[in-house]
C-alpha positions as CSV (number, residue, x, y, z in Angstrom):
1,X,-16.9,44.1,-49.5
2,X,-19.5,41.9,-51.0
3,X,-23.4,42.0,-50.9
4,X,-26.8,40.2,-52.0
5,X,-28.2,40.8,-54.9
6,X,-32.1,39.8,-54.2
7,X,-35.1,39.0,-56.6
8,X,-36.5,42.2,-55.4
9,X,-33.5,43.8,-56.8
10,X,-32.7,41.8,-59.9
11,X,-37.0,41.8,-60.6
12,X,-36.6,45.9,-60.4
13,X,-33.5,45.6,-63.0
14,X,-35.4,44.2,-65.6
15,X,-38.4,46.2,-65.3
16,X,-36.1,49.5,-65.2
17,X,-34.3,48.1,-68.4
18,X,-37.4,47.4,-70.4
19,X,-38.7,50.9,-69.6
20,X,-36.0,52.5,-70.8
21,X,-35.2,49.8,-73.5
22,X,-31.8,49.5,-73.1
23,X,-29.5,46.5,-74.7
24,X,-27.9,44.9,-71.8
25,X,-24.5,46.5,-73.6
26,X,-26.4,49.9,-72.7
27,X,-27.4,49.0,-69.3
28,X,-23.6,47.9,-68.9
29,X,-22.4,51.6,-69.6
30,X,-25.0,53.4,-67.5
31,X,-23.9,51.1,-64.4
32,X,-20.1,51.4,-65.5
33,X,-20.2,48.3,-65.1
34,X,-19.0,45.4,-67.3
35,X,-21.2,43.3,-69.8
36,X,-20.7,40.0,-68.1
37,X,-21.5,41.2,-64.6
38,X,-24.7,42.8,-65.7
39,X,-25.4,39.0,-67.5
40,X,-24.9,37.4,-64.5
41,X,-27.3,40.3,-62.7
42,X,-30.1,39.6,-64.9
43,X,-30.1,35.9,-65.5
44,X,-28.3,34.3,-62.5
45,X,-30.9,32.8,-60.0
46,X,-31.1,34.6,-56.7
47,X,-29.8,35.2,-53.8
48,X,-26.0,35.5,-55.3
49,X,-23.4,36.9,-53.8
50,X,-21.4,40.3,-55.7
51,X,-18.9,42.9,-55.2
52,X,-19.5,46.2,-53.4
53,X,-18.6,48.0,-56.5
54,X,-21.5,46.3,-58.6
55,X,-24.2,46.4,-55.4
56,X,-24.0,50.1,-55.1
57,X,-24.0,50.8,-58.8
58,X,-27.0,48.8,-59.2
59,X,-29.1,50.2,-56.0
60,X,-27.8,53.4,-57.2
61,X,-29.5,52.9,-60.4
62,X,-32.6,51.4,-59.1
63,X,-33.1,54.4,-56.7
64,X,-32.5,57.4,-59.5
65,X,-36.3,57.7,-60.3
66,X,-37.3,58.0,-56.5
């Protein structure tokens, strides 16, 4: 399966990040997720296209404080 990560998305990241000030290393082990796919999170320009795996760990994230 593969989904859209969207500016809304990757914009919430960041701000989540800063708040907590992680290093994109600690980011990486809260999501489970490896280094370079939370690089390509962060900086790629959106609308891009990733795995399941990484969508859900990211909304997953993103929706913990709600």
């Amino acid at each position: 399966m593969q989904a859209i990560i969207t500016e809304q998305q990757q914009t919430a990241l960041i701000k989540k990040q800063a708040i907590n000030r992680l290093t994109r290393t600690q980011l990486a082990n809260k999501l489970n997720l490896a280094r370079t796919t939370v690089k390509d999170v962060l900086d790629k320009q959106v609308p891009f296209v990733v795995s399941g795996k990484t969508f859900t760990a990211v909304n997953n994230y993103l929706l913990e404080d709600l």
